[in-house]
N, C-alpha and C positions, 0 to 999 in steps of 0.2 A: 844187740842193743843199738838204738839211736841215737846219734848223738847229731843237737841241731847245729845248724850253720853257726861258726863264732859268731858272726856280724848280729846275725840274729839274734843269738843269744847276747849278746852286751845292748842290741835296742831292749830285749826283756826285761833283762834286770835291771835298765834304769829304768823304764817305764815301771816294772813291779815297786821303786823304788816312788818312781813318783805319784802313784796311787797311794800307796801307804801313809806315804806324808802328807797328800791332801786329806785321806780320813781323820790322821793325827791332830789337824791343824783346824779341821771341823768336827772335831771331835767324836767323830761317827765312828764307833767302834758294832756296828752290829756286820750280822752280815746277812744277804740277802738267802733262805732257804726257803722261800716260796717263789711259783713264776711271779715273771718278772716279763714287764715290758722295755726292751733296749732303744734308743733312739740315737744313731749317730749322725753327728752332723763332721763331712769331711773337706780340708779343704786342704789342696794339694800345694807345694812349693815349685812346681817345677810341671812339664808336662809329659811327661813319663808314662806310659802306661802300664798301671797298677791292677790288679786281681783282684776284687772285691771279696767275692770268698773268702780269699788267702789271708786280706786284713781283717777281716772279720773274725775268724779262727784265731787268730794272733791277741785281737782284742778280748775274746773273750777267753782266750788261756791266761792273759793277763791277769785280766779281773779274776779269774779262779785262783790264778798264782798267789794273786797278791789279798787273799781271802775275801773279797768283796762279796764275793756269789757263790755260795757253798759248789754248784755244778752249775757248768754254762747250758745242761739242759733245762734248765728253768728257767732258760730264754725262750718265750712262746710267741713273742711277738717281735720284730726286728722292723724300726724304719731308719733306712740309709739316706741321707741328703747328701749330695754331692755341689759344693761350690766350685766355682771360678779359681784358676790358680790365682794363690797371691802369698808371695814366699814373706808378707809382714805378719801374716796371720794364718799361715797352716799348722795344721794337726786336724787333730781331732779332737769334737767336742762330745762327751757320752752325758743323757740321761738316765738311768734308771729308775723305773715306776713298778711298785708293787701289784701285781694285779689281785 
């Protein structure tokens, strides 16, 4: 059995945590079981070199975790932006588009 990195896991479960609450708060209780177009826009705190893949995967076990998207295989289409560090305004910003 696998078990993920703790660190890992406690980014998960607050981010699973703060997915949840923003649908709460938009009251969007559906969840996405068609493809779907992702658009991430990322923008870093620090200048670190990050794996794209790596948060990508992360991203979308997220969104599966946290029931946004029935399966992250009906992500058919992915656009990555990457911004300028700027530790007042990183994360990451996600769209999802029905296609």
């Amino acid at each position: 059995r696998h078990y993920p990195n703790p660190k890992w896991a406690k980014w998960r479960d607050y981010t699973v945590a703060l997915i949840e609450q923003q649908n709460r708060d938009l009251k969007f209780f559906d969840k996405f079981d068609k493809p779907v177009r992702m658009k991430v826009t990322y923008t870093p705190e620090d200048l670190r070199r990050r794996d794209i893949p790596a948060m990508v995967d992360s991203i979308f076990h997220c969104m599966e975790k946290s029931g946004l998207i029935a399966d992250d295989f009906l992500v058919k289409d992915l656009i990555w932006v990457s911004n300028p560090k700027d530790v007042d305004k990183a994360g990451a910003s996600i769209e999802i588009e029905e296609l």
